[in-house]
C-alpha positions in Angstrom: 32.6 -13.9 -0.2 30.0 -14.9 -3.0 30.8 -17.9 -4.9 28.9 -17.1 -8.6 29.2 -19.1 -11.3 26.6 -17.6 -13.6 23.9 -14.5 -13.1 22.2 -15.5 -16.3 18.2 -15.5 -15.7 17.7 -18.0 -18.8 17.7 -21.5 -17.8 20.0 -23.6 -20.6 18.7 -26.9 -22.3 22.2 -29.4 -21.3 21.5 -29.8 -17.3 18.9 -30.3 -14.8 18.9 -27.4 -12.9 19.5 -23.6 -13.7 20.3 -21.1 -11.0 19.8 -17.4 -10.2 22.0 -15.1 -7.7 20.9 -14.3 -5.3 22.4 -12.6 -1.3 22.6 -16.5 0.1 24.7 -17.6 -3.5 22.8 -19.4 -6.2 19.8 -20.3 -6.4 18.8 -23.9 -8.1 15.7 -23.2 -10.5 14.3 -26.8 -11.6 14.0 -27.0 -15.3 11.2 -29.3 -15.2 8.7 -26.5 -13.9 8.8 -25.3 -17.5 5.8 -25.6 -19.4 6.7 -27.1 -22.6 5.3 -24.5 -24.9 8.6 -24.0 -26.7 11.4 -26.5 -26.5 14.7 -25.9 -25.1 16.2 -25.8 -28.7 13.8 -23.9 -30.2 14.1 -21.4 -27.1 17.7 -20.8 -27.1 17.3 -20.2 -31.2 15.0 -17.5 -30.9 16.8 -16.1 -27.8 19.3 -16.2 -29.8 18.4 -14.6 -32.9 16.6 -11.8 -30.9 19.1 -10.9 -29.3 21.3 -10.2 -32.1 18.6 -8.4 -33.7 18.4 -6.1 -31.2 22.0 -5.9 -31.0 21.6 -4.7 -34.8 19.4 -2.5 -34.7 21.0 -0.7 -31.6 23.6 0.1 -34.0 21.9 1.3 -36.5 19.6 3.6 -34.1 23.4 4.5 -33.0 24.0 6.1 -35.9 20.5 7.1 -36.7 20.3 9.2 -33.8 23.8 10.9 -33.5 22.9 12.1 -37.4 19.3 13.5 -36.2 21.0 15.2 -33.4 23.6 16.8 -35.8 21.2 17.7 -38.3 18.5 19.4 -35.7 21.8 21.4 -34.5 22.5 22.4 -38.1 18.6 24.0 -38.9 18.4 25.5 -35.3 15.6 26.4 -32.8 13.6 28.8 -33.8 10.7 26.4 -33.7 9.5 24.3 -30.5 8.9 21.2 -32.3 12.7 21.2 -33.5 14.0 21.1 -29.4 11.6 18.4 -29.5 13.4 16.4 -31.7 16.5 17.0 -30.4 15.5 15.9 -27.4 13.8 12.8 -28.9 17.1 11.6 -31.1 19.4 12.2 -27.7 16.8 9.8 -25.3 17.2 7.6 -28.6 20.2 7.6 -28.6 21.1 6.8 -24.7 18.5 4.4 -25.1 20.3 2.3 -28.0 23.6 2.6 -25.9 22.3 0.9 -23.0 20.7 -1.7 -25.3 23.7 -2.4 -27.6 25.3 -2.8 -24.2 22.7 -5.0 -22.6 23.0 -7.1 -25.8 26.8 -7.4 -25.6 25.9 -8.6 -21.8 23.6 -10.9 -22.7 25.5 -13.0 -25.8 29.4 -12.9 -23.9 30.2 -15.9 -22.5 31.9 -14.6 -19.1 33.2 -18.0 -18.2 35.4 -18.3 -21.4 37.1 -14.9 -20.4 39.5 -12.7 -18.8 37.3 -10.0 -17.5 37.1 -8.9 -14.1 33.5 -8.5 -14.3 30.8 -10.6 -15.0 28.7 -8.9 -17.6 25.3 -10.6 -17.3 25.1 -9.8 -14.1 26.3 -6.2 -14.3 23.8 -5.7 -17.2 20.9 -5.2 -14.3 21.9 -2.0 -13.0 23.5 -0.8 -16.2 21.2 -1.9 -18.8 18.0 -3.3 -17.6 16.6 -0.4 -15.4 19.1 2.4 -16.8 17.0 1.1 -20.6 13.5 1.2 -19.0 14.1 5.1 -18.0 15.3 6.1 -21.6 12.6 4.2 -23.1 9.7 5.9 -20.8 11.8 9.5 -22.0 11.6 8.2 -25.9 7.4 7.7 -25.2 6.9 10.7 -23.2 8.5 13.0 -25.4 6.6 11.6 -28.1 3.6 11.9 -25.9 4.6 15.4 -25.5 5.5 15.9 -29.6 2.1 14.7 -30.4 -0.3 16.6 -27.7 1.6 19.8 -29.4 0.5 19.2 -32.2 -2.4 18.5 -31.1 -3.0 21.6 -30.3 -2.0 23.2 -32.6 -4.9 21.5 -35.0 -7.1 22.5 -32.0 -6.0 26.1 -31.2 -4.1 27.4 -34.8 -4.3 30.6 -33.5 -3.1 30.2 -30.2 -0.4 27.5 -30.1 2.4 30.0 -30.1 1.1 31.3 -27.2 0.1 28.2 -25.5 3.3 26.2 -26.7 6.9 28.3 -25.8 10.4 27.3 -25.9 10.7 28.0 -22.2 7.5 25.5 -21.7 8.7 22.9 -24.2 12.5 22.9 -22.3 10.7 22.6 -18.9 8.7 19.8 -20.0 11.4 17.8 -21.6 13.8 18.4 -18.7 11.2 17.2 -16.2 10.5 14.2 -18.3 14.5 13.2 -18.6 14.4 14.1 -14.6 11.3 11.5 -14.1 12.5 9.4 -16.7 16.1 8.3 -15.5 16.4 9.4 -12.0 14.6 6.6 -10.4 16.3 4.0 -12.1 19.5 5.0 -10.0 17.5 3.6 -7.0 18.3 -0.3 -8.3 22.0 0.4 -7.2 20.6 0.3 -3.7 18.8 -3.3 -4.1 21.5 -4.3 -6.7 24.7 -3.3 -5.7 28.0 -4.5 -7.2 29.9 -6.8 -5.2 33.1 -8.5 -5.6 32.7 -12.5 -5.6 34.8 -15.1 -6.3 34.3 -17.3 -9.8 35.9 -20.8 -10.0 35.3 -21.2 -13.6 38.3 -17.7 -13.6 39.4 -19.0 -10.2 39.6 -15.3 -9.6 37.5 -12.9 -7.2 35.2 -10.6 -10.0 32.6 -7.8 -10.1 29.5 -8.7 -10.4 25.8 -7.6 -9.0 24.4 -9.8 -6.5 20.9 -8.2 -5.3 20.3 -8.0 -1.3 18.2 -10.5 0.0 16.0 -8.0 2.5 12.4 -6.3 2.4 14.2 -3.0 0.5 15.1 -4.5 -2.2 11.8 -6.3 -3.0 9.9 -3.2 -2.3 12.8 -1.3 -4.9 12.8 -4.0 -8.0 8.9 -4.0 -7.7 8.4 -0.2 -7.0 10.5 0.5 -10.5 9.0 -2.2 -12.1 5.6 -0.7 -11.2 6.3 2.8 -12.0 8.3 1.9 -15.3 6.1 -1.1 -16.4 2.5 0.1 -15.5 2.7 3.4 -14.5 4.4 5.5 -17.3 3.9 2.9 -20.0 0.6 2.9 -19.6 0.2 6.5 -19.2 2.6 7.5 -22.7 0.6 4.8 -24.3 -2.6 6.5 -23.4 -1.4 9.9 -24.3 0.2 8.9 -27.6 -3.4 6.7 -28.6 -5.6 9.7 -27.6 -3.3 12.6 -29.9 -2.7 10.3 -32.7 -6.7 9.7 -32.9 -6.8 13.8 -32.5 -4.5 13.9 -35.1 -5.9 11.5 -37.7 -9.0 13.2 -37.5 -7.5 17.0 -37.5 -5.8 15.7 -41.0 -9.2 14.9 -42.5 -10.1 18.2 -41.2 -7.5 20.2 -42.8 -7.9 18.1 -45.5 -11.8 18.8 -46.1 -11.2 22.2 -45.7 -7.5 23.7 -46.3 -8.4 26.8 -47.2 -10.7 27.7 -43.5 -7.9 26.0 -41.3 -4.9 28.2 -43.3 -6.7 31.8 -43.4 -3.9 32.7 -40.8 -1.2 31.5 -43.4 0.7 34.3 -45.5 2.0 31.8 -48.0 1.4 28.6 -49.6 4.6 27.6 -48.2 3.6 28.0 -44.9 0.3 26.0 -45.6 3.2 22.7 -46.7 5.5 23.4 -44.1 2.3 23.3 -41.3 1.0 19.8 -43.1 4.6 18.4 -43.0 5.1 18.7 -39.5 1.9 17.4 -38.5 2.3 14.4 -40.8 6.0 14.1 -39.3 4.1 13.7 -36.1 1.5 11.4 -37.1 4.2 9.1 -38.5 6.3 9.5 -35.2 2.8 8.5 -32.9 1.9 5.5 -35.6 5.4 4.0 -34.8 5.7 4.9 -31.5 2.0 2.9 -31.0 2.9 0.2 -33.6 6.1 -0.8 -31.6 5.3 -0.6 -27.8 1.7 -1.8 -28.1 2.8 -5.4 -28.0 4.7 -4.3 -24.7 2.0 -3.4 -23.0 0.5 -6.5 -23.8 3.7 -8.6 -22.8 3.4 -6.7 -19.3 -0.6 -7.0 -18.5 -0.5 -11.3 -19.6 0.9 -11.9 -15.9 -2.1 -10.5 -14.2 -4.0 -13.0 -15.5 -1.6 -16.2 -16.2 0.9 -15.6 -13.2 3.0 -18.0 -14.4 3.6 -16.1 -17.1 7.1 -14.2 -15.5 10.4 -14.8 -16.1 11.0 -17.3 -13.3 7.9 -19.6 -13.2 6.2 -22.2 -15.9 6.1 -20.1 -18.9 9.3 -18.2 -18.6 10.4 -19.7 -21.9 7.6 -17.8 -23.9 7.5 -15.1 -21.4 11.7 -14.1 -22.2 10.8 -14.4 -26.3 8.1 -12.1 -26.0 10.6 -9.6 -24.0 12.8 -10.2 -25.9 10.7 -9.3 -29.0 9.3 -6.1 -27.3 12.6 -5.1 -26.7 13.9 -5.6 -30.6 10.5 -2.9 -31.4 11.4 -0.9 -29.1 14.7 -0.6 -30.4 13.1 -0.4 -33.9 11.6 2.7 -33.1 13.9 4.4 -31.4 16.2 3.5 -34.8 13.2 4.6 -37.0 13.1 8.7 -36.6 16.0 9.7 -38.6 14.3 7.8 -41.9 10.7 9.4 -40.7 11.7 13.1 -40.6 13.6 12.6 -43.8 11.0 10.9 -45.5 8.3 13.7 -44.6 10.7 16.7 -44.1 11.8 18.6 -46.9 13.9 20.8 -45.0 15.2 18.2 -42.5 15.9 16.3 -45.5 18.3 19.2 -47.3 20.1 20.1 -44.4 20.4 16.4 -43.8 22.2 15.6 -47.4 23.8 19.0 -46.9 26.3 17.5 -44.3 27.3 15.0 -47.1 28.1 17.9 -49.3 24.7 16.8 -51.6 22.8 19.8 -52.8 19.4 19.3 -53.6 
């Protein structure tokens, strides 16, 4: 049996030592390795504060996101870009879940309660990597939303062709499939045990990873493929077609009437600009708010003590921390995008309020 008195991977100002679980029990993490950068005060603030930000705004992308689903249901699938979003408010929206959860993890104090769990330990294998695969999903869909439309600037005359629901719902099923099956493999290097807390002088659940070659080569293979691999990948994609798409806009722009000569009506020429602008806003938020990520995740190949468990874990946890609350920010922000550029989105959307517009 595993005595655990606390899972929590954030050291605390009050004592000496800090400690991590680990297969032999805890682990004593001197606190005087830290680099002061930030204070322990300061630290625990902006934990702190972050953390309830992101517990905010997973709420609010919540709601955002059941209310996108709903309304994409209402106007149908006729178009591609329409499964799309669907597809892109339901990854949102799994994606908030685990995060509102993770938060909830994160800010209970398990030693002041009753429940037979431990939730900051727990939060590893249902938060932590179950989160990275939802929020690779959220980028590669957007990825996938913006190189449609790319070429569709490209090829105006052959998108339909090139672009077809069967295509668009093979595509997004691969990417959930890519996306959030290999997280399950963490259960493997971080399964839930029952261990005994004296603080509840009870036996509780809790994760306690395996202390064996498999689950090193597990935490970093998933860290790899979800932190360098697909990140960087998405990122690349998303930079390359929102570039494309800036430029097609100046395009279309310089010369409307070339680009439309296909287009019956003028309503088809407004509909066209809308969704490509719908995009473009997508992309810009996508990039604006998983950027700084990237960053976060490249500063420890050059400053390895820049991780969670060495010198500069202080600094290195806030700016997780604050990649996390973007993150969450834009998988919050595409209900108030597609009703800001969407006229149609927008009328079906007040339509379920009973507001006529």
């Amino acid at each position: 049996m595993t005595n655990a008195e606390s899972f929590r991977l954030f050291e605390t100002p009050t004592i000496k030592t800090t400690v991590m679980a680990s297969g032999r029990g805890l682990q004593p993490i001197d606190v005087d390795t830290i680099r002061p950068i930030l204070s322990a005060e300061v630290y625990i603030v902006l934990i702190a504060v972050l953390s309830y930000a992101i517990f905010a705004a997973a709420m609010i992308g919540i709601v955002s996101n059941i209310l996108v689903i709903v309304t994409c249901s209402k106007i149908g699938f006729s178009e591609t870009i329409n499964i799309s979003y669907l597809a892109l408010g339901i990854s949102d929206l799994m994606a908030s879940i685990i995060r509102f959860w993770g938060a909830i993890c994160f800010d209970f104090d398990a030693t002041n309660s009753r429940l037979p769990f431990d939730p900051s330990s727990i939060s590893i294998t249902t938060s932590f990597f179950p989160g990275q695969g939802f929020e690779k999903i959220t980028a590669f869909i957007t990825a996938f939303i913006a190189l449609e439309r790319c070429l569709c600037v490209q090829f105006p005359l052959h998108v339909k062709r090139i672009v077809t629901k069967r295509k668009t719902i093979f595509a997004i099923v691969m990417i959930f499939l890519f996306g959030f099956g290999p997280s399950n493999l963490s259960h493997i290097g971080f399964p839930f045990k029952w261990v005994f807390s004296s603080a509840q002088n009870r036996t509780i659940l809790a994760v306690v990873p395996f202390e064996t070659p498999l689950r090193y080569i597990i935490s970093r293979g998933l860290l790899l493929y979800y932190a360098t691999i697909l990140h960087s990948i998405a990122l690349l994609i998303v930079w390359v077609c929102t570039i494309f798409l800036a430029v097609g806009l100046k395009k279309i722009a310089m010369t409307k009437k070339e680009y439309f000569k296909r287009s019956i009506s003028k309503e088809d020429k407004q509909k066209e600009l809308r969704v490509i602008k719908t995009v473009f806003l997508l992309a810009i938020t996508y990039l604006a708010c998983s950027t700084p990520t990237a960053v976060t995740l490249l500063v420890p190949h050059f400053e390895p003590e820049f991780t969670p468990i060495k010198g500069l874990r202080r600094i290195n946890l806030v700016s997780l921390f604050s990649s996390a609350l973007l993150t969450q920010l834009n998988s919050s922000a595409n209900l108030f995008i597609l009703l800001y550029v969407g006229s149609k989105y927008r009328q079906v959307f007040l339509a379920l309020f009973g507001i006529k517009v």
